[in-house]
LUMVOZA-788394 format. One record per residue: residue in one letter; z, y, x of N, C-alpha, C in turn. Coordinates in nm, 2 decimals, padded with zeros to 4 digits. Layout:
// LUMVOZA-788394
a,Z,Y,X,Z,Y,X,Z,Y,X
...
END
This chain:
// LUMVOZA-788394
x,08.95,07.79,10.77,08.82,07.85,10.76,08.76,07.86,10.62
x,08.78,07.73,10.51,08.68,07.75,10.41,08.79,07.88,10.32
x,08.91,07.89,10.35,09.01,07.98,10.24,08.95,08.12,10.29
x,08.94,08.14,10.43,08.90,08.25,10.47,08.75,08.28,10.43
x,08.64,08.16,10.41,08.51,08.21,10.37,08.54,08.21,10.19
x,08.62,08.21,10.10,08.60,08.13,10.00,08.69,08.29,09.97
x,08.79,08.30,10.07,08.82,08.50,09.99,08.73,08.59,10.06
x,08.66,08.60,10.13,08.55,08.70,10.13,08.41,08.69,10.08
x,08.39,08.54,09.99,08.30,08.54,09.95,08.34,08.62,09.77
x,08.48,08.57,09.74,08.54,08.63,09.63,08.57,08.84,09.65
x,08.59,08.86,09.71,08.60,09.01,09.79,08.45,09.08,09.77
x,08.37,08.99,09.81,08.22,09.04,09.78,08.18,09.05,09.64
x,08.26,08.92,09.58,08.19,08.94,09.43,08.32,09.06,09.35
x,08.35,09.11,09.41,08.44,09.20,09.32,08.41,09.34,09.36
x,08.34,09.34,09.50,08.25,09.51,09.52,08.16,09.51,09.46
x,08.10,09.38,09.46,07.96,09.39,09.38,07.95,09.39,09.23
x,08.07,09.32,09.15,08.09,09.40,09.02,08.10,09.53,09.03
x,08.24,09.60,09.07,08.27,09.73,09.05,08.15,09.79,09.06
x,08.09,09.79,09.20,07.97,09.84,09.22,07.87,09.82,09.10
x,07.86,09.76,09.04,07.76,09.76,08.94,07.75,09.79,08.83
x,07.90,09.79,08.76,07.96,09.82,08.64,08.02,09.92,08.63
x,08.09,10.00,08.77,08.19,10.09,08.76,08.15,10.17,08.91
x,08.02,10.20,08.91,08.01,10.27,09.04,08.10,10.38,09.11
x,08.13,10.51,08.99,08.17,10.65,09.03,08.30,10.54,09.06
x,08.39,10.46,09.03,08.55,10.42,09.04,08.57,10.34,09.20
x,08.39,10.27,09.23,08.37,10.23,09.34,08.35,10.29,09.46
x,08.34,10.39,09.45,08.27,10.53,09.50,08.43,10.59,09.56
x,08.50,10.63,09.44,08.61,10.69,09.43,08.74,10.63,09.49
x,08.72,10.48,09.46,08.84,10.42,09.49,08.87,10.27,09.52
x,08.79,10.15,09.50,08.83,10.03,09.49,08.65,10.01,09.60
x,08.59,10.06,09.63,08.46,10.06,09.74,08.55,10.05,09.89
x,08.47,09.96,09.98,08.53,09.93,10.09,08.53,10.05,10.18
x,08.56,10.15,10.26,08.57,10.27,10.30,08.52,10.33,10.41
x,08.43,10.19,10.49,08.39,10.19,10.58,08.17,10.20,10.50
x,08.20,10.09,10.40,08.11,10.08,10.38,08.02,10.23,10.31
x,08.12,10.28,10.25,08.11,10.39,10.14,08.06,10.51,10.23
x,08.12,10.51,10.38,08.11,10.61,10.48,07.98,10.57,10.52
x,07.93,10.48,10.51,07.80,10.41,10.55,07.69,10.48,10.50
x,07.74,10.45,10.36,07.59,10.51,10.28,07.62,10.69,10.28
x,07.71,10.76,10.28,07.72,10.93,10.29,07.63,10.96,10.42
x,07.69,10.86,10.55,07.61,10.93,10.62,07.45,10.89,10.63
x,07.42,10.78,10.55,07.29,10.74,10.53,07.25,10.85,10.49
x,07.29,10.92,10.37,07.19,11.01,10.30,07.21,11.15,10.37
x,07.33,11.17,10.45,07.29,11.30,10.57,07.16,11.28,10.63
x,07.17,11.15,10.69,07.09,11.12,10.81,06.93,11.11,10.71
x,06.93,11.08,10.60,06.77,11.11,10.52,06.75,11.24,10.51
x,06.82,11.29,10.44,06.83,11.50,10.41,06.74,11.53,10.55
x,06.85,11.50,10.73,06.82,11.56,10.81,06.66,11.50,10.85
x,06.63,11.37,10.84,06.48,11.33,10.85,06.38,11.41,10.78
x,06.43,11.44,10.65,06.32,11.49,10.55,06.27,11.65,10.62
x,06.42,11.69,10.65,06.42,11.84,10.68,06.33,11.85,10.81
x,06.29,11.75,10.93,06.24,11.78,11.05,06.10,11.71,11.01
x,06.08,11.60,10.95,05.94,11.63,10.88,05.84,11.65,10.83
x,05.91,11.72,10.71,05.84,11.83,10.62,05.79,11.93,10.67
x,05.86,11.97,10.86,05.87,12.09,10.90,05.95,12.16,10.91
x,06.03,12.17,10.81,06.13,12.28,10.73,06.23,12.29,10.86
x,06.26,12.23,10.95,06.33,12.25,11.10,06.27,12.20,11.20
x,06.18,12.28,11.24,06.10,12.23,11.36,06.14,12.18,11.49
x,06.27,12.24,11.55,06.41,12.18,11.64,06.28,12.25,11.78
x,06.23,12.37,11.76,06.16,12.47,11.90,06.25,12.52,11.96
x,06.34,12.61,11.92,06.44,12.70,11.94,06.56,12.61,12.02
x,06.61,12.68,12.08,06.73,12.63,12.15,06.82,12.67,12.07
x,06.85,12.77,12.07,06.97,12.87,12.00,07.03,12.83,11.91
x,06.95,12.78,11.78,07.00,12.70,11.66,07.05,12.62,11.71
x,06.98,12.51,11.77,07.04,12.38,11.79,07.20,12.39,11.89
x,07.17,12.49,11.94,07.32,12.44,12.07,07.44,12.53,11.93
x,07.40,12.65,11.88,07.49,12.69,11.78,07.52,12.58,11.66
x,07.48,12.49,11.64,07.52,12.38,11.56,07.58,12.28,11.63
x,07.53,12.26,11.74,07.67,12.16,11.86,07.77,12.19,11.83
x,07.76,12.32,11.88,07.91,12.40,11.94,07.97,12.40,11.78
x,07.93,12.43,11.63,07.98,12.44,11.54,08.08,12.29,11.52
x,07.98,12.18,11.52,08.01,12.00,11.53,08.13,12.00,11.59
x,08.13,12.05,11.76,08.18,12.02,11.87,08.37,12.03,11.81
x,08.34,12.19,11.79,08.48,12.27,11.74,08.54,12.19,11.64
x,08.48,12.16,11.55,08.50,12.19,11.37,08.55,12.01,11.39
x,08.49,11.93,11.46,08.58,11.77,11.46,08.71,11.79,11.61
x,08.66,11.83,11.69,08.79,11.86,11.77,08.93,11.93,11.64
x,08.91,12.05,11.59,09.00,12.03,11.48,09.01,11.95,11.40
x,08.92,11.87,11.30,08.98,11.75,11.22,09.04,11.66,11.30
x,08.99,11.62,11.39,09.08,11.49,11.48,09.23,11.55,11.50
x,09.28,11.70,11.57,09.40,11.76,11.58,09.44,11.74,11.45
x,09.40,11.75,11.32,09.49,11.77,11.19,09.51,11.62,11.14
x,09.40,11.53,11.18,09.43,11.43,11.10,09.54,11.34,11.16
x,09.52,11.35,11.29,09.62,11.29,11.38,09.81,11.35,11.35
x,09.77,11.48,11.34,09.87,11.58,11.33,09.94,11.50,11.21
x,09.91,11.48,11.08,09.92,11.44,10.92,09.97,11.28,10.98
x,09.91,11.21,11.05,09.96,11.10,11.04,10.12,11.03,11.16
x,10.11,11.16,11.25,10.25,11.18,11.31,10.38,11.23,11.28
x,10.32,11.30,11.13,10.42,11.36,11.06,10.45,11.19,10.95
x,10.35,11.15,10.93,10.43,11.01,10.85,10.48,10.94,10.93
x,10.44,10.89,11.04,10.48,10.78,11.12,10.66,10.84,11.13
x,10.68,10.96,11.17,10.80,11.03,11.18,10.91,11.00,11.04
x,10.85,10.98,10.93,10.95,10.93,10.85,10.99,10.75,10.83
x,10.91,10.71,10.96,10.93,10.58,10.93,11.07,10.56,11.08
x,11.06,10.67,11.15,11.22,10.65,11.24,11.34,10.65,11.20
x,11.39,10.57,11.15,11.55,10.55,11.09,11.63,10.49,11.18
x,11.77,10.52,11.14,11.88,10.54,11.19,11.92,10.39,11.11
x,12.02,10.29,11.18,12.00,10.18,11.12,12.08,10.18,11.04
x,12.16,10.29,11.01,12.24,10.27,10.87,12.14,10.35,10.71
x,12.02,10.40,10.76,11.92,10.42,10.71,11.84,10.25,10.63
x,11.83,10.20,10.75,11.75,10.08,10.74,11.80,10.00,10.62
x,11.98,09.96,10.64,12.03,09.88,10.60,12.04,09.93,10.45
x,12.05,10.09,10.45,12.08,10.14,10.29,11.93,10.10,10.23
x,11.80,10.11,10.28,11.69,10.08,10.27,11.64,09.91,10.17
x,11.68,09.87,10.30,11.73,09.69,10.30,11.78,09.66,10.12
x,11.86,09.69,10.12,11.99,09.69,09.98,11.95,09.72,09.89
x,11.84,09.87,09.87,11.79,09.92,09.73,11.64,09.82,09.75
x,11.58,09.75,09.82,11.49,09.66,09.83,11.57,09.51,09.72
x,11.67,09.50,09.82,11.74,09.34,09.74,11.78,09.35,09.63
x,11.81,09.50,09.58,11.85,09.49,09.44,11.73,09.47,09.36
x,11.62,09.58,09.39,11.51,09.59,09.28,11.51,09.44,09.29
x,11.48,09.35,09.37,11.41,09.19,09.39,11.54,09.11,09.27
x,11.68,09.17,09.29,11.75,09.13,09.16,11.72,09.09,09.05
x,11.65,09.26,09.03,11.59,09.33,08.90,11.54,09.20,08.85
x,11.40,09.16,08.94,11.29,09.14,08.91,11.31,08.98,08.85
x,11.44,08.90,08.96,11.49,08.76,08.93,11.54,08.78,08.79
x,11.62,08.85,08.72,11.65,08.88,08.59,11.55,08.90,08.51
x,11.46,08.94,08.54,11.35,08.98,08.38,11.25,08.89,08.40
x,11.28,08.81,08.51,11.18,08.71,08.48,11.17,08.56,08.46
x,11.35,08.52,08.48,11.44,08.40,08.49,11.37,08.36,08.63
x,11.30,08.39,08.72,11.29,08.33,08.84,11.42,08.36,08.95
x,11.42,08.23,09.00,11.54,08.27,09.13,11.49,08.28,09.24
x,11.30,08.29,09.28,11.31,08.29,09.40,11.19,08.37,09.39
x,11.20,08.49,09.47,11.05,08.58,09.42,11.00,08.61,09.51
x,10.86,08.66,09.52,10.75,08.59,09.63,10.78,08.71,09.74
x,10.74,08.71,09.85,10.75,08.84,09.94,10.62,08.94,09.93
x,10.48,08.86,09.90,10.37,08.86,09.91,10.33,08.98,09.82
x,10.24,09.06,09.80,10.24,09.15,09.70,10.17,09.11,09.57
x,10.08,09.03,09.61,09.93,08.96,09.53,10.09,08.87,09.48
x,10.12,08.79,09.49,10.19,08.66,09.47,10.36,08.75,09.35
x,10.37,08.82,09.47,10.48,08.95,09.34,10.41,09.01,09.20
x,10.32,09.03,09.20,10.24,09.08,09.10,10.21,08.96,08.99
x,10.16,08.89,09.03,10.11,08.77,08.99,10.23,08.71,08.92
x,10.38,08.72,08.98,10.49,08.65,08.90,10.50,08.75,08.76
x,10.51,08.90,08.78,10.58,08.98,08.69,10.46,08.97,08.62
x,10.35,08.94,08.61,10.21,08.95,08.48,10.22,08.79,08.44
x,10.26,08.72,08.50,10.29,08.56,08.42,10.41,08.57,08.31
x,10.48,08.62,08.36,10.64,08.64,08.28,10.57,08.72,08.15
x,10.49,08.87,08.16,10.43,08.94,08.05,10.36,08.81,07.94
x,10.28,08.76,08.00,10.17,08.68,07.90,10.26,08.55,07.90
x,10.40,08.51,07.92,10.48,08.42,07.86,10.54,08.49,07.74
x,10.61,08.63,07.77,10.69,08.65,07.65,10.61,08.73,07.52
x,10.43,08.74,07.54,10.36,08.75,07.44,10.30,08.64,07.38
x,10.30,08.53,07.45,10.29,08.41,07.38,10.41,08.34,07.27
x,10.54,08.45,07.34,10.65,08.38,07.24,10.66,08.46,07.12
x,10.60,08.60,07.14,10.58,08.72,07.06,10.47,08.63,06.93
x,10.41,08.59,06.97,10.28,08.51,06.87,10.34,08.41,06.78
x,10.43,08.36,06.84,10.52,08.24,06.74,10.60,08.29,06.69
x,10.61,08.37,06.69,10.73,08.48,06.59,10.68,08.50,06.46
x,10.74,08.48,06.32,10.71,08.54,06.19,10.77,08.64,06.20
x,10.72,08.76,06.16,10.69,08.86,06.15,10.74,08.87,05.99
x,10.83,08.83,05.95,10.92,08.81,05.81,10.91,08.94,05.75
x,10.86,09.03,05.67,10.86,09.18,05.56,10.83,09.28,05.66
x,10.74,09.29,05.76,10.68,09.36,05.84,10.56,09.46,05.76
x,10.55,09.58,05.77,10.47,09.63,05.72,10.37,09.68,05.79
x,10.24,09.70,05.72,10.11,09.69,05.77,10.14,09.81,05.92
x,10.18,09.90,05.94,10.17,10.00,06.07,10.22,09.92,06.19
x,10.35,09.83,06.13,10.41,09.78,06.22,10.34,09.67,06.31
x,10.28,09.57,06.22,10.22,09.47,06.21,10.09,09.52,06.35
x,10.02,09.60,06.31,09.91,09.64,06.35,09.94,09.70,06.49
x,10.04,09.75,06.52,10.11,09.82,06.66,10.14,09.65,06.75
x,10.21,09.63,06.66,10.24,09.47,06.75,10.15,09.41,06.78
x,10.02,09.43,06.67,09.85,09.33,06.71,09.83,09.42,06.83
x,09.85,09.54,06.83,09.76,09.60,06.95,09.83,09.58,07.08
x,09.99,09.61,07.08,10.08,09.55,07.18,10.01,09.45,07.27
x,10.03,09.34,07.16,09.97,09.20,07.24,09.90,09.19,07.27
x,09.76,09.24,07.20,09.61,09.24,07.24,09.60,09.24,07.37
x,09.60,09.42,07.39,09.56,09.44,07.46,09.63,09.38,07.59
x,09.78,09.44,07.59,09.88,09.38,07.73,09.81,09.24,07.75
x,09.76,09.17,07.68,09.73,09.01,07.72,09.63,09.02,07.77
x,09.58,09.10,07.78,09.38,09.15,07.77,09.40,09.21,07.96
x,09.53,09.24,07.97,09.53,09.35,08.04,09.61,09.21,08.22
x,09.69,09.18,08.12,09.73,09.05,08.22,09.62,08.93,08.26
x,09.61,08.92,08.20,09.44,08.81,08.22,09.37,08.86,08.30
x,09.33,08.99,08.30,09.26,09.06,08.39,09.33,09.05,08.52
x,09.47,09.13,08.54,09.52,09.11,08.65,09.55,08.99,08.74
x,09.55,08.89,08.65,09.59,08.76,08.72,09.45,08.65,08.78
x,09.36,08.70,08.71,09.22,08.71,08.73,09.24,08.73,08.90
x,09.24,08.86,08.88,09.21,08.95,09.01,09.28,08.88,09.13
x,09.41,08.82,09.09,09.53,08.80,09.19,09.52,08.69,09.20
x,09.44,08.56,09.15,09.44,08.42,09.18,09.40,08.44,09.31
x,09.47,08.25,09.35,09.40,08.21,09.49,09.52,08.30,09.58
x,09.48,08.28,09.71,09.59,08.33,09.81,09.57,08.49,09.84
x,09.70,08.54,09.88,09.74,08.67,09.89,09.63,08.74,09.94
x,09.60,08.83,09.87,09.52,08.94,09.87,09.54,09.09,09.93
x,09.66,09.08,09.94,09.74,09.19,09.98,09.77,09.34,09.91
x,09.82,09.42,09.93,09.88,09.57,09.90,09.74,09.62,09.85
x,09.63,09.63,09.88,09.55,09.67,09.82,09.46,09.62,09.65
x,09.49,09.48,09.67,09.42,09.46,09.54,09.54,09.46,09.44
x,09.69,09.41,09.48,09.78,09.40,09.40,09.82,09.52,09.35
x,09.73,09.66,09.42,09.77,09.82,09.37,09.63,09.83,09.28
x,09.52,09.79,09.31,09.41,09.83,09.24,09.42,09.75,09.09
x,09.49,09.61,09.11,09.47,09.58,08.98,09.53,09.63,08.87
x,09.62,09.75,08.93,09.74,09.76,08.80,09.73,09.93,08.80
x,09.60,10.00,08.87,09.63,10.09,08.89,09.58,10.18,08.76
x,09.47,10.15,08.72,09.39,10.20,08.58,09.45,10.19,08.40
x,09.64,10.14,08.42,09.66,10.12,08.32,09.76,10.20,08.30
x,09.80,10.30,08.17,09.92,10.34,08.15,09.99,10.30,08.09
x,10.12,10.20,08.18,10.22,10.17,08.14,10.29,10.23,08.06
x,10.34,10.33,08.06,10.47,10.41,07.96,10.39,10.38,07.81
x,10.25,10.40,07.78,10.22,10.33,07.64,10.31,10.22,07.61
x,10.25,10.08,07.66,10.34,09.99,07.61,10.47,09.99,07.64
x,10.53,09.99,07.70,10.65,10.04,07.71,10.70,10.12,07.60
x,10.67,10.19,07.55,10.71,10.30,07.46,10.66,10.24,07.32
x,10.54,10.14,07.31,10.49,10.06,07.20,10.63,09.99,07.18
x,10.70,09.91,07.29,10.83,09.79,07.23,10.88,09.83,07.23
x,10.93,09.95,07.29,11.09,10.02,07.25,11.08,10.04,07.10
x,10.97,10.12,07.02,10.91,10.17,06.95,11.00,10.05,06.81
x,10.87,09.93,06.89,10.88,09.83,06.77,11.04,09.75,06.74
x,11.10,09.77,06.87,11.25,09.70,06.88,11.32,09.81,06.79
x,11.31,09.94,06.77,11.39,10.05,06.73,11.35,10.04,06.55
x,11.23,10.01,06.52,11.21,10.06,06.37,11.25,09.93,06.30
x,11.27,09.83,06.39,11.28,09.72,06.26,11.42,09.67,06.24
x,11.47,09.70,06.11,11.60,09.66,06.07,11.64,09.52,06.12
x,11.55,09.44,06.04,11.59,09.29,06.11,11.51,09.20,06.16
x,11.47,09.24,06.26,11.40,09.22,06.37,11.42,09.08,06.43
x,11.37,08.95,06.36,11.45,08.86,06.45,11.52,08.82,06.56
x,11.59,08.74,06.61,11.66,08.76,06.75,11.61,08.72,06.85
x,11.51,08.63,06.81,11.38,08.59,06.94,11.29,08.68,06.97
x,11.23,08.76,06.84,11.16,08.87,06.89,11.22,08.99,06.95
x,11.32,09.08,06.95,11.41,09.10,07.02,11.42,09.10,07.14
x,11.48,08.97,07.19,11.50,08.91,07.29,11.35,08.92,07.41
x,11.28,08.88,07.31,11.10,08.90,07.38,11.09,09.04,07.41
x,11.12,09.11,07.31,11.05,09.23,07.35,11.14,09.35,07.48
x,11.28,09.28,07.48,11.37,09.34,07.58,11.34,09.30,07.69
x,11.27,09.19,07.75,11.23,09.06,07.85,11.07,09.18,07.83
x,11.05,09.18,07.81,10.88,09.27,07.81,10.89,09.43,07.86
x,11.01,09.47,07.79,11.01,09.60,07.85,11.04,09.64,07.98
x,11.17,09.52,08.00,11.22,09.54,08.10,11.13,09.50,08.28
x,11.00,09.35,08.21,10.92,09.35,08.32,10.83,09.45,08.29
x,10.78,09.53,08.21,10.72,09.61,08.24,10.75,09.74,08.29
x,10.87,09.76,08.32,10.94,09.87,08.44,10.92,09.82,08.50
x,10.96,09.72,08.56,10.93,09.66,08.68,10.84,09.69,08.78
x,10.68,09.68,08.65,10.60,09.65,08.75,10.56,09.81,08.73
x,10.60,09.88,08.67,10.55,10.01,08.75,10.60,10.04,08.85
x,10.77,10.04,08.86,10.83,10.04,08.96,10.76,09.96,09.10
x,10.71,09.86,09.08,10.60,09.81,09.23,10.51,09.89,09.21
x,10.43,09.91,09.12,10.32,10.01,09.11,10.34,10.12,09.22
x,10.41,10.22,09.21,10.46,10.32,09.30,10.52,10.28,09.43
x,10.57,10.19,09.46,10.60,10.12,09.56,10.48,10.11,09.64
x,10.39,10.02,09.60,10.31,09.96,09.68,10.23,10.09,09.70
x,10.16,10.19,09.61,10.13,10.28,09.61,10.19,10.35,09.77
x,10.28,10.37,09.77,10.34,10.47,09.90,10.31,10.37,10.03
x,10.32,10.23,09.99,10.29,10.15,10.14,10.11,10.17,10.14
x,10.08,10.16,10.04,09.93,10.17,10.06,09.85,10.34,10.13
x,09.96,10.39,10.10,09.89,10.56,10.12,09.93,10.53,10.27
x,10.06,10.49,10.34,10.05,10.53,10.46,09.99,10.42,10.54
x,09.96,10.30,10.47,09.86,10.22,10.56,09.67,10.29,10.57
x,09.67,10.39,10.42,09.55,10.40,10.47,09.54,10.55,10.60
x,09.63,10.58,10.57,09.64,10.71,10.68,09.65,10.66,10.83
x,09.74,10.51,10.81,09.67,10.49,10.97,09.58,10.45,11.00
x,09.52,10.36,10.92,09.39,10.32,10.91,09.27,10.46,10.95
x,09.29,10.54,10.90,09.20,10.68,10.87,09.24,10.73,11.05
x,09.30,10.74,11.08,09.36,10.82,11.22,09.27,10.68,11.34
x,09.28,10.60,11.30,09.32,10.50,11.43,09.14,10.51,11.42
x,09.03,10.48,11.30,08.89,10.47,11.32,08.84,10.62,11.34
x,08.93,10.74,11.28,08.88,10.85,11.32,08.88,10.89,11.48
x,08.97,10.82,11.58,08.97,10.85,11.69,08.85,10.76,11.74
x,08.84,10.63,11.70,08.76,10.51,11.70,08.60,10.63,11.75
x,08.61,10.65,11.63,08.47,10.73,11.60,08.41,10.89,11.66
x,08.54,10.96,11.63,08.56,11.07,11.70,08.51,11.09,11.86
x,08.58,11.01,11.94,08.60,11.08,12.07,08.44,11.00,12.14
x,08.38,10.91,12.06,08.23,10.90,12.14,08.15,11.00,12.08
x,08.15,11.05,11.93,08.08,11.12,11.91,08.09,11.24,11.98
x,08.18,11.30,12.02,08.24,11.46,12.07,08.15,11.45,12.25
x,08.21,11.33,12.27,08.12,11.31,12.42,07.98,11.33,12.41
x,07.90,11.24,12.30,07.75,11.26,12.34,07.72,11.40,12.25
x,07.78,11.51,12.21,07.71,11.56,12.17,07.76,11.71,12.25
x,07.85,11.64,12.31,07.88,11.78,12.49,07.77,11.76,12.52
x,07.75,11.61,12.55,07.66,11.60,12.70,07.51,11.67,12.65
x,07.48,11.66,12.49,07.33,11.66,12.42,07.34,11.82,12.46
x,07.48,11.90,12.44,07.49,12.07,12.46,07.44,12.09,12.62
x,07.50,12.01,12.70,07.51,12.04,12.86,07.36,12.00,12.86
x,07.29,11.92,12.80,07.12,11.92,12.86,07.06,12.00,12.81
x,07.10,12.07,12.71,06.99,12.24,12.72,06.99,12.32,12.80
x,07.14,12.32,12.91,07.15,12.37,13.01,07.04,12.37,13.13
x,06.91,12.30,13.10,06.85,12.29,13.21,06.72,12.44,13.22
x,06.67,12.47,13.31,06.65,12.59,13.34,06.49,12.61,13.24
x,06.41,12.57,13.27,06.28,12.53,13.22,06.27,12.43,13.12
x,06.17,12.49,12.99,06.13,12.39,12.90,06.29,12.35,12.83
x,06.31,12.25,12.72,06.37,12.16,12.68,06.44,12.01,12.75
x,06.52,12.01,12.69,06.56,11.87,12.79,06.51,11.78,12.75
x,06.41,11.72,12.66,06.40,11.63,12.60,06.19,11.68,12.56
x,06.06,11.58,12.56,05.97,11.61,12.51,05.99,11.62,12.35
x,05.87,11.65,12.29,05.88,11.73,12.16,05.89,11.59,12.09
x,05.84,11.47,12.07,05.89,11.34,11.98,06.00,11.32,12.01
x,06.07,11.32,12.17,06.17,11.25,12.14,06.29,11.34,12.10
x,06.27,11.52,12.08,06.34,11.55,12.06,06.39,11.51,11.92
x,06.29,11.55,11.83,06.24,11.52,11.71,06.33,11.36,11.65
x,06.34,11.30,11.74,06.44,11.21,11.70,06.58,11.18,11.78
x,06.60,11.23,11.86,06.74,11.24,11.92,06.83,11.34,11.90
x,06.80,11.48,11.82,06.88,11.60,11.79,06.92,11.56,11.66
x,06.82,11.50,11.54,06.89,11.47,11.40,06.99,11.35,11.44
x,06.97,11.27,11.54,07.07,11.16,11.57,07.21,11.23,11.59
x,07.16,11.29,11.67,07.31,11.36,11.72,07.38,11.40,11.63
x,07.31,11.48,11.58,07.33,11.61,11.44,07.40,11.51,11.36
x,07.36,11.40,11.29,07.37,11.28,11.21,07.54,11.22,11.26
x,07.54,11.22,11.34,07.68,11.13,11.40,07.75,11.22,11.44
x,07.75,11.36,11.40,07.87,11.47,11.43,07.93,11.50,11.30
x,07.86,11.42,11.18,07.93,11.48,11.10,07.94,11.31,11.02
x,07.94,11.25,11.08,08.04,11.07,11.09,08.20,11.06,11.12
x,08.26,11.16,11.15,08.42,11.20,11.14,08.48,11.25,10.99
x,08.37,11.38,11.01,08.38,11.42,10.80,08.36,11.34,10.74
x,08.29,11.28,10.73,08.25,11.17,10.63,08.32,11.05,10.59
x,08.36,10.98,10.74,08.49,10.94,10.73,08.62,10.95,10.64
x,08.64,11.13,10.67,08.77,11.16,10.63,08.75,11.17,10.46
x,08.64,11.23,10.42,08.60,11.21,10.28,08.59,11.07,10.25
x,08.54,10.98,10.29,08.53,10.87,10.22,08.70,10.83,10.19
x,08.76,10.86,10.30,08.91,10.80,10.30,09.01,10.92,10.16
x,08.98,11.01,10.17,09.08,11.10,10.10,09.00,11.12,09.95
x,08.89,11.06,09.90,08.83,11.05,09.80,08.94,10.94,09.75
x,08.94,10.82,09.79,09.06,10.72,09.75,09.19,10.75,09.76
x,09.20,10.89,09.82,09.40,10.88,09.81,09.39,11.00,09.72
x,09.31,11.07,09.69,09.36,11.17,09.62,09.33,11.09,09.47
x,09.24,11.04,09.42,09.20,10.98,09.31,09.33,10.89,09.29
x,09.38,10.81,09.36,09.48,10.72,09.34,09.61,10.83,09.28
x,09.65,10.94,09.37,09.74,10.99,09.37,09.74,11.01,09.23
x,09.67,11.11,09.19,09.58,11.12,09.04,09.64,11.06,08.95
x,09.58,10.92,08.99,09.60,10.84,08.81,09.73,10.80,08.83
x,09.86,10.80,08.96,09.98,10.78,08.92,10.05,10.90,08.92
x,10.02,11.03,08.89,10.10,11.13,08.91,10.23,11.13,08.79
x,10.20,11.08,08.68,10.28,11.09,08.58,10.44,10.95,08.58
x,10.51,10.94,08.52,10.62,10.82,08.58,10.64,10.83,08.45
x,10.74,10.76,08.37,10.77,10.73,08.27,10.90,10.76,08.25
x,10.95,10.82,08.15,10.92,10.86,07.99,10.78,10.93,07.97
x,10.73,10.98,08.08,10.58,11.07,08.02,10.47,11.02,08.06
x,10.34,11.11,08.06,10.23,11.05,08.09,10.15,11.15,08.09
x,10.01,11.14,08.11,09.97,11.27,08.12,09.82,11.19,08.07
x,09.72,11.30,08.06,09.61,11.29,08.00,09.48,11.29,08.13
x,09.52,11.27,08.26,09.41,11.26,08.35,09.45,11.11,08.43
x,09.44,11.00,08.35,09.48,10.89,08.43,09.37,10.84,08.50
x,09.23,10.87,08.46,09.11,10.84,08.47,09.02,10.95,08.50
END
């Protein structure tokens, strides 16, 4: 109980930075998704208050109102069919043939090879927060050995590419390991922490620096080959985790869109079938006045949904579109 109150008390203080410091990226991507859907439909649900009001929709007429039902009614009956649709088309590539599985299995055990080699560990975490956390310890070990290195007839460009190398990468691990203390955090923060950085820079900084220098010590060398090579690595997880994260949030998105969907579609039949009644409105003029923006309000709690959710996959997609040797200029 106190690990479980002690990481959501930590979970809080990290929306409530972003949130504070980095709103639009909170907004976009690292904001909880439920919460984020919270406030969109908050400000529908003010708009529609202001609008009945002010006046500006007096909700007399039947006509409008049942033609905005029936718009709701249709228009989430289709998103539910497509979103559902999109997420049976993924689940479908998760059916394999077990000689699928096992070729699957194999290119898993090697990358984990990889990972025991560039980082001299023999035993490497399963955990994603705890995987991350190894390959950013190994970085800020072999920049600490980078620091004890003389830098013997080094010239000032060189010199100054290596200060920024380490700076920042150290600037940049600190951060990450920050983020990743304490117990597993899972696919989500272990993607968010590494997601705002372009790798192929440094990467391309130590190849850079390994290639110009004639005699290059053998320990710096050594460091910077142990550097380049965990930093493929962890892009290589970068994209990884990235693909488990996209189809966890798609079921995530399907499983609360039905959640949310099929009560909303009910009460807002049943709100169409009570104008069906012969005389007058179904409802007196106060209570209409607050039970049609309700309605109205929670028919478009599916959309909102689906934006909150595809605001974060498309933005993600985004800043990893590019893979290394290249890079591109919209990482952000």
């Amino acid at each position: 109980m106190p690990s479980r109150r002690a990481d959501a008390k930590f979970e809080f203080d990290v929306e409530l930075g972003a949130l504070k410091y980095r709103p639009v990226d909170w907004l976009l991507l690292s904001g909880n998704r439920l919460l984020v859907s919270g406030l969109l439909i908050g400000f529908v649900a003010a708009v529609l208050a202001w609008a009945v009001v002010s006046g500006l929709a007096p909700l007399r007429e039947r006509t409008p109102v049942l033609f905005l039902l029936f718009a709701l009614i249709g228009g989430n009956f289709t998103l539910i069919s497509i979103v559902v649709s999109i997420s049976q088309f993924v689940l479908s590539r998760h059916l394999e043939s077990p000689g699928e599985i096992r070729s699957g299995l194999r290119e898993m055990v090697e990358y984990r090879r990889y990972v025991s080699e560039a980082t001299g560990e023999s035993v490497v975490p399963v955990s994603p927060s705890a995987f991350m956390s190894l390959l950013f310890g190994n970085v800020k070990r072999e920049l600490e050995r980078l620091r004890g290195i003389e830098w013997e007839g080094a010239n000032a460009d060189l010199r100054s590419e290596g200060k920024m190398l380490s700076d920042e990468l150290e600037a940049h691990a600190e951060h990450v390991l920050w983020l990743l203390r304490g117990s597993d955090r899972g696919t989500r923060y272990a993607l968010l922490a590494v997601l705002d950085t372009n790798y192929s820079r440094y990467f391309d900084a130590a190849y850079r620096i390994r290639a110009e220098y004639d005699d290059l010590p053998p320990s710096a060398a050594e460091s910077l080959n142990t550097l380049e090579r965990t930093v493929e690595q962890i892009d290589v997880a970068r994209r990884y985790f990235k693909t488990v994260f996209i189809q966890s949030e798609l079921a995530s998105l399907s499983r609360r869109l039905l959640y949310v969907g099929i009560p909303v579609q009910i009460v807002s039949v049943v709100l169409m079938l009570l104008f069906t009644v012969p005389e007058g409105g179904p409802f007196p003029v106060p209570a209409a006045d607050l039970v049609i923006p309700a309605v109205v309000t929670a028919g478009f709690t599916p959309i909102v949904l689906l934006t909150a959710y595809f605001l974060r996959l498309a933005t993600l997609v985004r800043r990893t579109a590019a893979m290394y040797p290249f890079t591109n200029s919209v990482d952000r």
